[in-house]
N, C-alpha and C positions, 0 to 999 in steps of 0.2 A: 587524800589518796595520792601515792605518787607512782608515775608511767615512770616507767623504763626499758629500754628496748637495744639489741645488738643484733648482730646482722638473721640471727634466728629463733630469736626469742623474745619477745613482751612480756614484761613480769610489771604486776598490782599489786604495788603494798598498798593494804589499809590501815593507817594511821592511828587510830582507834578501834579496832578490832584485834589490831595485831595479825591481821589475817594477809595473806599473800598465794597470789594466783598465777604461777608461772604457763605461758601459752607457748608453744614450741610449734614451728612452721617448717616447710621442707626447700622452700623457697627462702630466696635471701632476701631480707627485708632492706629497702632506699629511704626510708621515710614513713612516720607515721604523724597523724594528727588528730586530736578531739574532740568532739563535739559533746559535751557535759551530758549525761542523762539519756543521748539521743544515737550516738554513732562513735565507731570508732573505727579511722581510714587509715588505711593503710598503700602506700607503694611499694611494690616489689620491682628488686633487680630485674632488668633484662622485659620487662614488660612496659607494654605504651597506654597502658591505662590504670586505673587507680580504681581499688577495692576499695565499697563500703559494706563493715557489718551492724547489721544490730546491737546495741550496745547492752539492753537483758541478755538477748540471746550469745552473746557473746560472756559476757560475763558467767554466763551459768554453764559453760562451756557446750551451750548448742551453736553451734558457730553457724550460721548460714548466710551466703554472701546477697544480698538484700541489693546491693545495685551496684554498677559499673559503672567511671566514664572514664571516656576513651577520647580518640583520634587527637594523641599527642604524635606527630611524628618520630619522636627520638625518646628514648626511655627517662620517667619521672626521677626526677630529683630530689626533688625537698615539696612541701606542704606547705600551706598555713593556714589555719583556721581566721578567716575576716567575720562572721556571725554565723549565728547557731545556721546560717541558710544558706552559705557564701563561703567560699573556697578558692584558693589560689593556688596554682601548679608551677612548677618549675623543671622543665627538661632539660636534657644533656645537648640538644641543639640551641638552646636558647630562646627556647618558648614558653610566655608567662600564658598561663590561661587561668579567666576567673568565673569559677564556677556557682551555678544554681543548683543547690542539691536537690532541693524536692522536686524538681523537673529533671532532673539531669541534663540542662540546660547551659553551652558555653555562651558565656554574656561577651564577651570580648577575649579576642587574643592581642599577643605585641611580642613583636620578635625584634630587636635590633644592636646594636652596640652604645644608644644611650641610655641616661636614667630619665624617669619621668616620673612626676608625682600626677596622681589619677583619681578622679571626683568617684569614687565607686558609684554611687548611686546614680548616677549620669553614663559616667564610662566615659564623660571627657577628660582629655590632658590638660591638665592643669599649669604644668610647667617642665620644658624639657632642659637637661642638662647634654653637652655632647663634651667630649673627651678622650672617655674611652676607645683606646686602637682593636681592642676585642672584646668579647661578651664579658657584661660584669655576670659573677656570681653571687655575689654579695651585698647586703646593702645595710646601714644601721643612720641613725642621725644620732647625734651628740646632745649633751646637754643644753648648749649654745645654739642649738638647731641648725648645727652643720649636719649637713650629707656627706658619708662616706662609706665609700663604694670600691668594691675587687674585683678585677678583671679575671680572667683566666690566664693573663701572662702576668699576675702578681702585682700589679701595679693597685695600689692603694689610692685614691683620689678624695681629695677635702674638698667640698665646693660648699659656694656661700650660694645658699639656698633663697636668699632674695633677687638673689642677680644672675648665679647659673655659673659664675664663673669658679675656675677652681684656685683654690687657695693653697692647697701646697698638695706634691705628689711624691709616695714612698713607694722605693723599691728593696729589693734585699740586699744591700752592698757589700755586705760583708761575704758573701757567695756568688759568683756569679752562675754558678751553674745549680743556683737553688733560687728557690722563689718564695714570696709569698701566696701562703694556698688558704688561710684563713685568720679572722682578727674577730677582736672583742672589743667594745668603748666598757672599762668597768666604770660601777659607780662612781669611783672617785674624777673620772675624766680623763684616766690613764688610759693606752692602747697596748691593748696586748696581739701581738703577731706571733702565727704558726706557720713554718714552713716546711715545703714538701719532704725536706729530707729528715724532719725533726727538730728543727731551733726555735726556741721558742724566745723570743725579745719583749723586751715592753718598754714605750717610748713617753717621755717625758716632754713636757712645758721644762723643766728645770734639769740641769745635770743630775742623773741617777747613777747608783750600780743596780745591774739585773743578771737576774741568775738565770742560766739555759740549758738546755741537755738536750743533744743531738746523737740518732741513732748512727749514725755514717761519719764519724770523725777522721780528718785526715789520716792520724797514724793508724786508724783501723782497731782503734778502742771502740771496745760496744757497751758505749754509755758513759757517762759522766757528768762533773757539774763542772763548768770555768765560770770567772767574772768578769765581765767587760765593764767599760766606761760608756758611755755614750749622754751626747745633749744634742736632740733630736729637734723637737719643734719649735 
């Protein structure tokens, strides 16, 4: 099966059936997440708590909202499903909360401008990185088992995850009045970066060319491709 979702609609394709189930809301959708078999969450824009539905009843299109949690202070952001029982929240103040679904129970919250790796089952810190000058939004590790992490003011940070220290820091140079607002580690090991105004860059170990298209270009073309040079890491 594969989810897919825009800001007002979740659509199911089934892969073998060939069947597909488009679901249309009047609310804007922030984020969804899955629970296989069991639930399927949703966050909506503008709201500080997070919808769970039944996942038959949802599928057969008897939609009925089965539980709620709440008291985020600032509106949900992103999801993740941690096990079929455990849930992680992410708001626009910079609050992590991770959640107990069958109790609707907050296990722990963490609010600050570091990263921290965290024993879930315990809910002790494990190990804190500091660095970051504002809230990261972002977080992935590499293949090498580096941590890397984005701020809200676009700052990219590499830290070595034995020591805490960081290893090299990316910002967007080639704009200054653009940022970086999101990134990817792909398989290969490359990083790809999006920024706010539309550029999309990807950074090398070795001298590359990459291709980009930015909505807002200086002379006031809407769209295109140039090639730049760049040897980055």
């Amino acid at each position: 099966m594969i989810l897919a979702w825009n800001r007002y609609t979740i659509d199911l394709h089934f892969i073998e059936s060939k069947l597909y189930y488009p679901f249309n809301f009047t609310k804007a959708i922030s984020d969804v997440a899955f629970v296989e078999n069991c639930f399927l969450i949703i966050a909506f824009e503008n709201e500080s708590f997070i919808t769970i539905y039944n996942w038959e009843n949802f599928l057969e299109k008897k939609v009925r909202r089965v539980k709620l949690l709440g008291c985020n202070a600032g509106n949900i952001k992103s999801l993740c499903i941690v096990d079929n029982d455990h849930l992680l929240s992410g708001s626009y103040d910079s609050m992590i909360k991770l959640w107990k679904i069958s109790t609707l129970e907050c296990i722990w919250t963490y609010v600050d401008t570091t990263i921290r790796i965290w024993d879930l089952r315990s809910g002790l810190c494990l190990k804190t990185f500091i660095g970051h000058q504002n809230y990261p939004i972002e977080i992935q590790e590499t293949k090498n088992g580096e941590i890397v992490s984005l701020d809200r003011e676009g700052v990219l940070n590499f830290w070595d995850q034995k020591t805490g220290a960081i290893i090299l820091s990316l910002t967007n140079s080639l704009n200054l009045n653009d940022f970086i607002s999101c990134f990817r580690i792909l398989e290969s090991g490359d990083l790809v970066t999006g920024s706010e105004n539309g550029l999309i860059q990807m950074w090398s170990n070795e001298p590359i060319f990459f291709s980009y298209f930015t909505a807002l270009l200086e002379d006031k073309e809407k769209g295109g491709t140039k090639r730049k040079e760049c040897n980055i890491l």
